[in-house]
mmJSON file of the N, C-alpha and C atoms, coordinates in Angstrom:
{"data_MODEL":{"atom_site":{
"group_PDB":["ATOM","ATOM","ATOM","ATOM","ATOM","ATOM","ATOM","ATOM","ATOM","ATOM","ATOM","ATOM","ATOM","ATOM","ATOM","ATOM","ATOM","ATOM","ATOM","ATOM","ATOM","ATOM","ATOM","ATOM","ATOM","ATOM","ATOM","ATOM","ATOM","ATOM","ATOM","ATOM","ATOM","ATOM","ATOM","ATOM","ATOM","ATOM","ATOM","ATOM","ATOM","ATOM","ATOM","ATOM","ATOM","ATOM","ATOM","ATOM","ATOM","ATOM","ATOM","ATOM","ATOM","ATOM","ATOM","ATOM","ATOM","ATOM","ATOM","ATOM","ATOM","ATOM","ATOM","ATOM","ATOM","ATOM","ATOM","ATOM","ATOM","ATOM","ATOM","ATOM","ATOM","ATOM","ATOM","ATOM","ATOM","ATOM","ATOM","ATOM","ATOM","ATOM","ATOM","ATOM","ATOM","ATOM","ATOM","ATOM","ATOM","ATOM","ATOM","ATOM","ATOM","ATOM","ATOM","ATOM","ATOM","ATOM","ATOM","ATOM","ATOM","ATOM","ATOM","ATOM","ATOM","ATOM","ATOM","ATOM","ATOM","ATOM","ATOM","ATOM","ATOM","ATOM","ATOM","ATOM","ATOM","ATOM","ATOM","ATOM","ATOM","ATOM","ATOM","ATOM","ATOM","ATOM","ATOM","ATOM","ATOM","ATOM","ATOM","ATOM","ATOM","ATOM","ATOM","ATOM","ATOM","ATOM","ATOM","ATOM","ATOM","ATOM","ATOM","ATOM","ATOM","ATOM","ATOM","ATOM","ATOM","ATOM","ATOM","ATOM","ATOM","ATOM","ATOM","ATOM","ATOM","ATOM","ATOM","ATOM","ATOM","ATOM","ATOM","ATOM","ATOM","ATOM","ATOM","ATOM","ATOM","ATOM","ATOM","ATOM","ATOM","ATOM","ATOM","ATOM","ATOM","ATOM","ATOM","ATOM","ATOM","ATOM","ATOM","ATOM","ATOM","ATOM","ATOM","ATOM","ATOM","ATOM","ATOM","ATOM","ATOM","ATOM","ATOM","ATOM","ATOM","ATOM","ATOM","ATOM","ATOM"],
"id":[1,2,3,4,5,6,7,8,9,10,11,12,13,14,15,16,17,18,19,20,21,22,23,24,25,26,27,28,29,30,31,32,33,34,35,36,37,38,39,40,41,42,43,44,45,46,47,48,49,50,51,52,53,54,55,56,57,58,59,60,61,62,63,64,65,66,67,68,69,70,71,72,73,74,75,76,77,78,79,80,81,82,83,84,85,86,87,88,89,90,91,92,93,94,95,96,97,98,99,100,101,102,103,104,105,106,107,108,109,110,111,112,113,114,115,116,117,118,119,120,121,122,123,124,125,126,127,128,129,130,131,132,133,134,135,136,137,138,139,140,141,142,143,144,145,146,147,148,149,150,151,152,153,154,155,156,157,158,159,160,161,162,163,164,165,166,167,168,169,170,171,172,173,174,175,176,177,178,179,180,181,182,183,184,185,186,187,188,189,190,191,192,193,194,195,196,197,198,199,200,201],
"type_symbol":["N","C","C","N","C","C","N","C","C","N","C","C","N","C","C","N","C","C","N","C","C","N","C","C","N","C","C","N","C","C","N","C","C","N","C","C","N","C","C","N","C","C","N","C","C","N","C","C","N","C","C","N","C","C","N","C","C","N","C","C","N","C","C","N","C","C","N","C","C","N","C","C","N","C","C","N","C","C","N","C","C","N","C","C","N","C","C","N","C","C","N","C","C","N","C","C","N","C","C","N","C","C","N","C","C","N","C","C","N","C","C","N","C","C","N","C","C","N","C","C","N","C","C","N","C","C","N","C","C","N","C","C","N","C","C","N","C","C","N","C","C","N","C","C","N","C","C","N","C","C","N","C","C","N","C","C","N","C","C","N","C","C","N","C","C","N","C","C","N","C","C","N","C","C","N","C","C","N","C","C","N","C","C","N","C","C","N","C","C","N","C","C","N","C","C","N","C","C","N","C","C"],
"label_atom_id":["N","CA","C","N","CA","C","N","CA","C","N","CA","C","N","CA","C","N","CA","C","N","CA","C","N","CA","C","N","CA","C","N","CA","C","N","CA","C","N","CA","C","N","CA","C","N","CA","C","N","CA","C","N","CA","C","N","CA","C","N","CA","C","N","CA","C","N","CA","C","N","CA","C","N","CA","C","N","CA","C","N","CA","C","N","CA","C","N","CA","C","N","CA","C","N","CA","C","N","CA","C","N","CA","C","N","CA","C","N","CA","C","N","CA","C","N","CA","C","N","CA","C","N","CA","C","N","CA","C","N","CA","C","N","CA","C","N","CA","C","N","CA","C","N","CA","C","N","CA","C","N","CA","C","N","CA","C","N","CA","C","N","CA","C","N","CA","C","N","CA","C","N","CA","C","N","CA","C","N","CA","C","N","CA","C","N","CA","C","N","CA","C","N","CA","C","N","CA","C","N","CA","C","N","CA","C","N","CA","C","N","CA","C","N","CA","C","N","CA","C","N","CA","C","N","CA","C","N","CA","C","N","CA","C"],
"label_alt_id":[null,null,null,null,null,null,null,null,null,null,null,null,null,null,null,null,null,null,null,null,null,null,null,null,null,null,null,null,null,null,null,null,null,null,null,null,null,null,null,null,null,null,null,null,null,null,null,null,null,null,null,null,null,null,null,null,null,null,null,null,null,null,null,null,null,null,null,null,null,null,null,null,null,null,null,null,null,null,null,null,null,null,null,null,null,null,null,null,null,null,null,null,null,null,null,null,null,null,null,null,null,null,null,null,null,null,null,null,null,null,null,null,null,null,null,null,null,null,null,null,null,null,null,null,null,null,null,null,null,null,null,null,null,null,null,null,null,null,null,null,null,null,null,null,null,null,null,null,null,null,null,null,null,null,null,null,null,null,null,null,null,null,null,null,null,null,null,null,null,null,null,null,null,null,null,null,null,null,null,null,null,null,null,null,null,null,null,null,null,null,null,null,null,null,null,null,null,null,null,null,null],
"label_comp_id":["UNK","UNK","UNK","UNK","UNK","UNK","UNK","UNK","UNK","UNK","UNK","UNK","UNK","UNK","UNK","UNK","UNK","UNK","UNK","UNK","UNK","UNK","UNK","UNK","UNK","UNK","UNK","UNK","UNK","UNK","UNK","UNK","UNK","UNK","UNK","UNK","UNK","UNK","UNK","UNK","UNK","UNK","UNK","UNK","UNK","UNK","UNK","UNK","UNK","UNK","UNK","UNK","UNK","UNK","UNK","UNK","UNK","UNK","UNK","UNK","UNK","UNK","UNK","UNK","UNK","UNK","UNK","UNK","UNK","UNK","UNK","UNK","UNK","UNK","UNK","UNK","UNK","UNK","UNK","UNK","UNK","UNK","UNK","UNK","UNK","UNK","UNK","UNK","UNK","UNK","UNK","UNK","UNK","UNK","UNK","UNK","UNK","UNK","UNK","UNK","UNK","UNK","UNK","UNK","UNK","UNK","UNK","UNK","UNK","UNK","UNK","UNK","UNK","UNK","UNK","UNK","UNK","UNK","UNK","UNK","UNK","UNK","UNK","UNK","UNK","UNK","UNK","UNK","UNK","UNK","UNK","UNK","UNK","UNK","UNK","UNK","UNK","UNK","UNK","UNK","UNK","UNK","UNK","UNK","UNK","UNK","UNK","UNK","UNK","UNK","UNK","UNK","UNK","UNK","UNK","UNK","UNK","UNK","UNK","UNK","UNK","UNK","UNK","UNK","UNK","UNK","UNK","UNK","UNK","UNK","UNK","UNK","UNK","UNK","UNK","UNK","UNK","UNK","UNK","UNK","UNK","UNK","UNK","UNK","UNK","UNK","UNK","UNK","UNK","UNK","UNK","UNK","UNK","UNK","UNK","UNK","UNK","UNK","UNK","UNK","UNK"],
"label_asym_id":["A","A","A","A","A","A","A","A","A","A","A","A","A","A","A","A","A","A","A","A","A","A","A","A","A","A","A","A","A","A","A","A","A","A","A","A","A","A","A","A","A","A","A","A","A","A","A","A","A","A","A","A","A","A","A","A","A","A","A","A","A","A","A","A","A","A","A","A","A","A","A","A","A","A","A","A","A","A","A","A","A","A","A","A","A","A","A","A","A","A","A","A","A","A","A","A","A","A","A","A","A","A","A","A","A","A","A","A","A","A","A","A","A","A","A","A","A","A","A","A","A","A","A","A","A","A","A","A","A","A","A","A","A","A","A","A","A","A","A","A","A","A","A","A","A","A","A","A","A","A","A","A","A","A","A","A","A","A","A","A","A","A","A","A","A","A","A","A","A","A","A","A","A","A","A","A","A","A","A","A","A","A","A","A","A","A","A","A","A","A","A","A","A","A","A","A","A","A","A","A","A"],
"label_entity_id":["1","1","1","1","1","1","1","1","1","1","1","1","1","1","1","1","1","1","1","1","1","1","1","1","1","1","1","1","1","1","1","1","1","1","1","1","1","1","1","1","1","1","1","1","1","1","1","1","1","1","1","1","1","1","1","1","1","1","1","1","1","1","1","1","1","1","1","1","1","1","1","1","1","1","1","1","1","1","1","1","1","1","1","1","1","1","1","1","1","1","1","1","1","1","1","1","1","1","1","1","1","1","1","1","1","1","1","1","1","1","1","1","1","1","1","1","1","1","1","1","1","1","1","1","1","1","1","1","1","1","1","1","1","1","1","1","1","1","1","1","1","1","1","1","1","1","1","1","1","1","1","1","1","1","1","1","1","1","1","1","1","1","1","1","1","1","1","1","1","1","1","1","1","1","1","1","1","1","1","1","1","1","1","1","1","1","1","1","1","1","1","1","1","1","1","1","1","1","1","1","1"],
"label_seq_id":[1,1,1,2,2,2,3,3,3,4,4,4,5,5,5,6,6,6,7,7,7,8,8,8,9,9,9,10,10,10,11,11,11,12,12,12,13,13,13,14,14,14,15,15,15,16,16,16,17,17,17,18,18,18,19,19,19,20,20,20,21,21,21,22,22,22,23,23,23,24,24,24,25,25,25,26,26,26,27,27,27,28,28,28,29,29,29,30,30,30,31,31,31,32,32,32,33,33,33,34,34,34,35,35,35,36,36,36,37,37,37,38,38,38,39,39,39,40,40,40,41,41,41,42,42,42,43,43,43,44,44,44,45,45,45,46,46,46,47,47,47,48,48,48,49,49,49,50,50,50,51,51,51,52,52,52,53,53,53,54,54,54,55,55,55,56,56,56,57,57,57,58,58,58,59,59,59,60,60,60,61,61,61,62,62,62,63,63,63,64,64,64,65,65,65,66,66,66,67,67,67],
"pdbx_PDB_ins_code":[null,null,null,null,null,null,null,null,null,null,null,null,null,null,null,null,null,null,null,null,null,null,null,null,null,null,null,null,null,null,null,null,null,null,null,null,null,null,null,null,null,null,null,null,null,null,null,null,null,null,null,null,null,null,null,null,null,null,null,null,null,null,null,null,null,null,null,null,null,null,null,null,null,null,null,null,null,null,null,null,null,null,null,null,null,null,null,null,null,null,null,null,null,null,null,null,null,null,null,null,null,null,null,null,null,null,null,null,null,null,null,null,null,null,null,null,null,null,null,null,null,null,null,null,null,null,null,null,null,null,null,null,null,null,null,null,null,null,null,null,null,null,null,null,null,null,null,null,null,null,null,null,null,null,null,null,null,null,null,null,null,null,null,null,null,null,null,null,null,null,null,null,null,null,null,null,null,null,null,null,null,null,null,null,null,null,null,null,null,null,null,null,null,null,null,null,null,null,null,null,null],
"Cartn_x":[184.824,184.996,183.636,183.306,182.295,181.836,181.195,181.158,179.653,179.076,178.093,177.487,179.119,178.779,178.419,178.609,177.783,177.056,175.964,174.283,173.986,174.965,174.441,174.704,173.429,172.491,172.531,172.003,171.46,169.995,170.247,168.513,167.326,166.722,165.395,164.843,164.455,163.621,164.189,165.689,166.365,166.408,166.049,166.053,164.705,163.908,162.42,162.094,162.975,162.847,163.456,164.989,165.26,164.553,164.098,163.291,161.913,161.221,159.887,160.796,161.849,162.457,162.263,163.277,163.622,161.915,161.284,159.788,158.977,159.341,158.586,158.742,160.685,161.332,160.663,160.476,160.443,158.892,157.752,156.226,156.129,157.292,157.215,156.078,156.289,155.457,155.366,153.948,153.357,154.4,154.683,155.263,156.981,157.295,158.72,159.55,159.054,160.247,160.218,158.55,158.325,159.714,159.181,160.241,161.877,162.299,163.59,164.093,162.502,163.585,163.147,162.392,162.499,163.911,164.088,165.883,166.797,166.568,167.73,167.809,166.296,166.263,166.275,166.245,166.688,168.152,168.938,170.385,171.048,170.279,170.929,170.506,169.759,168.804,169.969,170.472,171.445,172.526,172.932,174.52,174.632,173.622,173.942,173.303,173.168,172.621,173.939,174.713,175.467,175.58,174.544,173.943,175.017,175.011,176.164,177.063,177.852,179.414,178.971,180.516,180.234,180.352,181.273,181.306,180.283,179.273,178.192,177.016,176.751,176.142,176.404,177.826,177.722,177.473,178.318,177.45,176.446,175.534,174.147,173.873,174.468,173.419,173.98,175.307,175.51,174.636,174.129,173.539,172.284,171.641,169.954,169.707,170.288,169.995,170.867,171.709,172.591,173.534,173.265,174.261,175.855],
"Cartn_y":[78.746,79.241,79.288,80.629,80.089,79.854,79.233,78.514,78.479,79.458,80.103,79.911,80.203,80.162,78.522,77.887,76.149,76.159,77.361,77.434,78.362,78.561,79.633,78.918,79.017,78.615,77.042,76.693,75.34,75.28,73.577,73.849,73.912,74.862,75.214,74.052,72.707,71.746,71.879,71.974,71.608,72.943,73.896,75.068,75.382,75.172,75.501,74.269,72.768,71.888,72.852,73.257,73.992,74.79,75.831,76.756,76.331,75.368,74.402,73.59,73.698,72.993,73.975,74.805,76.164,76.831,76.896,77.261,76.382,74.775,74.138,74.348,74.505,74.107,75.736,76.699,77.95,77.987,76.857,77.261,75.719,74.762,73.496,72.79,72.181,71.386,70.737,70.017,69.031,67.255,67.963,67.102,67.452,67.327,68.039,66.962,65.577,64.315,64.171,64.379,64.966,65.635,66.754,68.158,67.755,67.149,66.322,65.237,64.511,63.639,64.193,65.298,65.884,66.446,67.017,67.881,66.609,65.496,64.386,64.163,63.335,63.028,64.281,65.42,66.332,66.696,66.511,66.945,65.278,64.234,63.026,63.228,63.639,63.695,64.932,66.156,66.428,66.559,65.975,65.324,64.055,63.01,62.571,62.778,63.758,64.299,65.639,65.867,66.28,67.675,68.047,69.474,70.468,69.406,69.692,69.247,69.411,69.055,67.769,66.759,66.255,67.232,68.624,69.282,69.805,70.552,70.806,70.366,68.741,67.96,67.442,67.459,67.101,68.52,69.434,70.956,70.657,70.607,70.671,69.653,68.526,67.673,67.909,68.796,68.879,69.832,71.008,71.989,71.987,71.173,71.041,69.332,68.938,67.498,66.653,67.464,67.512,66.156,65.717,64.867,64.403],
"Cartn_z":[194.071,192.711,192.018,191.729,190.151,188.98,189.091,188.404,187.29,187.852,187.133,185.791,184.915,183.69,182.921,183.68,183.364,183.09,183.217,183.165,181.628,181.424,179.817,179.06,178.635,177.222,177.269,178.153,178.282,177.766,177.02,176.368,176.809,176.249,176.585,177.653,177.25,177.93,179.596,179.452,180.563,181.527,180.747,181.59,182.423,181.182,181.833,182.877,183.12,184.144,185.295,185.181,186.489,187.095,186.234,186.785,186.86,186.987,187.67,188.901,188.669,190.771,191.545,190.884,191.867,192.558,191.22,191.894,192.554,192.319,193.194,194.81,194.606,196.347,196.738,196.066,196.852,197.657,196.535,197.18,197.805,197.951,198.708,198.313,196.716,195.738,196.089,196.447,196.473,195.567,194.38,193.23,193.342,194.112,193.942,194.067,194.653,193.483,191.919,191.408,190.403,189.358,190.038,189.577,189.6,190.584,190.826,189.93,189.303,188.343,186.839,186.74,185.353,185.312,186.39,186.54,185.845,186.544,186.479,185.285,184.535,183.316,182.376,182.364,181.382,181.351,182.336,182.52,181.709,181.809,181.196,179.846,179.475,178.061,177.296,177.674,176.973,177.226,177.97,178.273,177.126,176.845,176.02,174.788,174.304,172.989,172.83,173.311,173.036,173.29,174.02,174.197,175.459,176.558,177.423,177.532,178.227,178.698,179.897,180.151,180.819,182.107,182.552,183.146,183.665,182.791,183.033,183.847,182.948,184.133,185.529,185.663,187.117,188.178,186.9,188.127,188.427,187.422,187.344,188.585,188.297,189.519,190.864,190.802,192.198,193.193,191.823,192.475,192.569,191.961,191.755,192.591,192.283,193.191,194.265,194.467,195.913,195.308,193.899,193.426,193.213],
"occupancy":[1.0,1.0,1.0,1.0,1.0,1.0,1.0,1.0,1.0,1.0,1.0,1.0,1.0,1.0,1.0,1.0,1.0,1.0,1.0,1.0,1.0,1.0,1.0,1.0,1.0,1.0,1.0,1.0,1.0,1.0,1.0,1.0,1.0,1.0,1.0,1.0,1.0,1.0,1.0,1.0,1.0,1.0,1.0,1.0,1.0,1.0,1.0,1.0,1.0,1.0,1.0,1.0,1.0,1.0,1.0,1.0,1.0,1.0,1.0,1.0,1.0,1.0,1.0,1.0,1.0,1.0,1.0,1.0,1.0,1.0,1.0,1.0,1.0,1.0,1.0,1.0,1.0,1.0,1.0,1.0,1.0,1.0,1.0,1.0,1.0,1.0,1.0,1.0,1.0,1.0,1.0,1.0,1.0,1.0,1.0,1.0,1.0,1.0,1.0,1.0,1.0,1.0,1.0,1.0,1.0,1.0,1.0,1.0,1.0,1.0,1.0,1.0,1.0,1.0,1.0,1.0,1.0,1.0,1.0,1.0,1.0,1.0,1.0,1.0,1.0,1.0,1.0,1.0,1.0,1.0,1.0,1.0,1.0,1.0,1.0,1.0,1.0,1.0,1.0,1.0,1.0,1.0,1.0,1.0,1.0,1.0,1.0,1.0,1.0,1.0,1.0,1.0,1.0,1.0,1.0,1.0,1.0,1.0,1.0,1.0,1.0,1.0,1.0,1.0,1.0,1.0,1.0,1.0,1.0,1.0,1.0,1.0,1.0,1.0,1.0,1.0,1.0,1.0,1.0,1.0,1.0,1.0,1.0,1.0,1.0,1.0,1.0,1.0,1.0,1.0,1.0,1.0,1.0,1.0,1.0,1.0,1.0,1.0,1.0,1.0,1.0],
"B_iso_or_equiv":[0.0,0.0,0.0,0.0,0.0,0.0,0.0,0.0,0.0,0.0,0.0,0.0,0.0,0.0,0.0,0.0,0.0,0.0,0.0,0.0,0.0,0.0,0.0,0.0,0.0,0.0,0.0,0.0,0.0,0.0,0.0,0.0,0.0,0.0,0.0,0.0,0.0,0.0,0.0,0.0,0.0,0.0,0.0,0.0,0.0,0.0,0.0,0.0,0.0,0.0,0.0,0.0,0.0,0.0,0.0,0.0,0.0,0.0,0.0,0.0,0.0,0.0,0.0,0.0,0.0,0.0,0.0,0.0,0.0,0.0,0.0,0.0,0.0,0.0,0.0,0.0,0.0,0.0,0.0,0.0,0.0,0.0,0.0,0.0,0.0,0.0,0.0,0.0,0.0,0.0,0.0,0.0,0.0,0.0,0.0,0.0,0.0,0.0,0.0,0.0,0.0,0.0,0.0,0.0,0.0,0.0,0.0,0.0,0.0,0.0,0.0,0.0,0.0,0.0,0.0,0.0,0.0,0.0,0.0,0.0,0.0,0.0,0.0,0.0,0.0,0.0,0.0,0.0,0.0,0.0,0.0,0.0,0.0,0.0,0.0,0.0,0.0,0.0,0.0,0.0,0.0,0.0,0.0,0.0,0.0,0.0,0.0,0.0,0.0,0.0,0.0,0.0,0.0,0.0,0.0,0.0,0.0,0.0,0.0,0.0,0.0,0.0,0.0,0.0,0.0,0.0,0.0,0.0,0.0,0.0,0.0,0.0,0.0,0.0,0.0,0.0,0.0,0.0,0.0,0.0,0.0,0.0,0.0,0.0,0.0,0.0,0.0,0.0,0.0,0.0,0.0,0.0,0.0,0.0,0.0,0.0,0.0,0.0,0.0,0.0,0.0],
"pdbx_formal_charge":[null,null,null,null,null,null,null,null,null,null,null,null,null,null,null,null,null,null,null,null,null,null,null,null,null,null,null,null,null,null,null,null,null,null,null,null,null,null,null,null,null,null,null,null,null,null,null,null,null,null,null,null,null,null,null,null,null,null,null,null,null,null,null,null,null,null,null,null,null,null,null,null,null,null,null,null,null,null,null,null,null,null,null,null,null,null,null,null,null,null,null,null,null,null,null,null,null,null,null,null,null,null,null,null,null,null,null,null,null,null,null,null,null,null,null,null,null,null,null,null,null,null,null,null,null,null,null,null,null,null,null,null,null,null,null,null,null,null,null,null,null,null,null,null,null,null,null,null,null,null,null,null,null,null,null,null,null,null,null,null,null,null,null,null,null,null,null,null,null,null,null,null,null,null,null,null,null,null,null,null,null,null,null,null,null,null,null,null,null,null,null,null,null,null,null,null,null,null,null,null,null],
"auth_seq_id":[1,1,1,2,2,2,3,3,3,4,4,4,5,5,5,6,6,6,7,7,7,8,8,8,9,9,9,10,10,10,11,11,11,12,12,12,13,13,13,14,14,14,15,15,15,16,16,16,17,17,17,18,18,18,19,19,19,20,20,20,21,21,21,22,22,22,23,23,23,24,24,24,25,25,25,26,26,26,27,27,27,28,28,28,29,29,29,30,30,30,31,31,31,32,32,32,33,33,33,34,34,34,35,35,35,36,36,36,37,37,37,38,38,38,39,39,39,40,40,40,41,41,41,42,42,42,43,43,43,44,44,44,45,45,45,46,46,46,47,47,47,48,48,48,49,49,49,50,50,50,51,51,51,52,52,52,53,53,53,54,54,54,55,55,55,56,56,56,57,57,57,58,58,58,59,59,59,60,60,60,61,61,61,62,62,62,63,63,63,64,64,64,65,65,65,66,66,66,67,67,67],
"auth_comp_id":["UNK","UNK","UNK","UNK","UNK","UNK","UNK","UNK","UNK","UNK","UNK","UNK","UNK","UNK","UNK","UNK","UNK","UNK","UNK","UNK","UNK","UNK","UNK","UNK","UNK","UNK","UNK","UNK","UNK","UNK","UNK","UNK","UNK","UNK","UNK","UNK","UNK","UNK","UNK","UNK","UNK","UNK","UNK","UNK","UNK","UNK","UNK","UNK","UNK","UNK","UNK","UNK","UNK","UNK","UNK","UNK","UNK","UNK","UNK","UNK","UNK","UNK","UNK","UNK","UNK","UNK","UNK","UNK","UNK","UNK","UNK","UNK","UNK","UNK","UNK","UNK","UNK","UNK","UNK","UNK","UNK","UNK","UNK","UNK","UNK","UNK","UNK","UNK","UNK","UNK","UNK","UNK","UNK","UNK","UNK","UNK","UNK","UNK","UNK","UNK","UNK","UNK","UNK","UNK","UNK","UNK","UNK","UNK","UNK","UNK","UNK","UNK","UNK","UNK","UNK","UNK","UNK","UNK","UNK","UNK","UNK","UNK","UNK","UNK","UNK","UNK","UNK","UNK","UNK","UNK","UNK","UNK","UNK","UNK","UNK","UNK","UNK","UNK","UNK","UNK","UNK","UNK","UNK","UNK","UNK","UNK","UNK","UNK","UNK","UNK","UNK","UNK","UNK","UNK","UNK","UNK","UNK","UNK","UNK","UNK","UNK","UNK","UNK","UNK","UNK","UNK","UNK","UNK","UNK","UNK","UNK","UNK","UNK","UNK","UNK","UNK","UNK","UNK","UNK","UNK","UNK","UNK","UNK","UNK","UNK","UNK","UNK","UNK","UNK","UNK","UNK","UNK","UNK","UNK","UNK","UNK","UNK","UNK","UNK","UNK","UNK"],
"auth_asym_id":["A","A","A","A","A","A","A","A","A","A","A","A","A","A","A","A","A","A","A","A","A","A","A","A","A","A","A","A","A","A","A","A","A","A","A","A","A","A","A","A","A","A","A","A","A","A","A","A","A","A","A","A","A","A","A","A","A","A","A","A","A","A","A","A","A","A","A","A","A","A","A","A","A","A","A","A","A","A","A","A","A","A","A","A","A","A","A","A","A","A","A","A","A","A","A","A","A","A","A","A","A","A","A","A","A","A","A","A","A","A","A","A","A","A","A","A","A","A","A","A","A","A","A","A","A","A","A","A","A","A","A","A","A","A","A","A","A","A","A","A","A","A","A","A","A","A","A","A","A","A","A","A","A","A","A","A","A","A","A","A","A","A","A","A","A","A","A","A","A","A","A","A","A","A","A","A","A","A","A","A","A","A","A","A","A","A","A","A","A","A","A","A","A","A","A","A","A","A","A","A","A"],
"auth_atom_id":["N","CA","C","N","CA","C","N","CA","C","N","CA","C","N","CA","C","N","CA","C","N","CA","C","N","CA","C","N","CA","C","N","CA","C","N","CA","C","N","CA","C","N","CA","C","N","CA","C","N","CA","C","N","CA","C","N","CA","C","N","CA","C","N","CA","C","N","CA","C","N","CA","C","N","CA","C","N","CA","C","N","CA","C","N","CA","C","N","CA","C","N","CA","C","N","CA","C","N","CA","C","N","CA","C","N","CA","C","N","CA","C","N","CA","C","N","CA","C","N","CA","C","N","CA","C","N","CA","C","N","CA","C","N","CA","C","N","CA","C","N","CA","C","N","CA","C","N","CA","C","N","CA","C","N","CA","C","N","CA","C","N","CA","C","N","CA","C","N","CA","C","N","CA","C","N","CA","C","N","CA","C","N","CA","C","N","CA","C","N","CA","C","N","CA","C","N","CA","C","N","CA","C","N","CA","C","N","CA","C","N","CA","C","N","CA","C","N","CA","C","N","CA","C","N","CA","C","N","CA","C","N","CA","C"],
"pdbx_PDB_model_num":[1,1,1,1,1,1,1,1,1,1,1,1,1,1,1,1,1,1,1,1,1,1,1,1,1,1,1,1,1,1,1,1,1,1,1,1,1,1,1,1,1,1,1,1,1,1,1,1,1,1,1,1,1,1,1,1,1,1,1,1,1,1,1,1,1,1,1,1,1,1,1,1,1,1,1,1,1,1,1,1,1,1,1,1,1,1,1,1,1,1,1,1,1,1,1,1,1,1,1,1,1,1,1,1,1,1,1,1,1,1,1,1,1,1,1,1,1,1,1,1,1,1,1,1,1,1,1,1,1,1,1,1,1,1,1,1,1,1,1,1,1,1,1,1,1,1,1,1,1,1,1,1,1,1,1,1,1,1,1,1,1,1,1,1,1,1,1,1,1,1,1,1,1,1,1,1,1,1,1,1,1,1,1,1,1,1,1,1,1,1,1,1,1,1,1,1,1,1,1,1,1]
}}}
């Protein structure tokens, strides 16, 4: 099923973290545990600020951090 729409309009901080993974894993970053726990700690940072769903975040970590 998808599930896609989990990802619209997530905040800025947390977006511009995904898209610094996605580009790290594609040029195989040097820093890419780095990049992995900005993902983590930005998906916790608005899950509890109220920004996402609890739904949201576990997409999120299922699909960005194999969580």
């Amino acid at each position: 099923m998808d599930k896609s729409y989990l990802e619209v309009d997530l905040p800025k901080y947390l977006q511009d973290d995904i898209d610094a993974l996605v580009e790290g894993i594609k040029t195989n970053s040097s820093v890419l545990d780095c990049l992995l726990d900005e993902v983590w700690g930005s998906i916790n940072s608005a899950f509890y600020s109220d920004e996402i769903t609890e739904e949201q975040a576990k997409y999120l970590r299922k699909k960005y951090l194999g969580i």
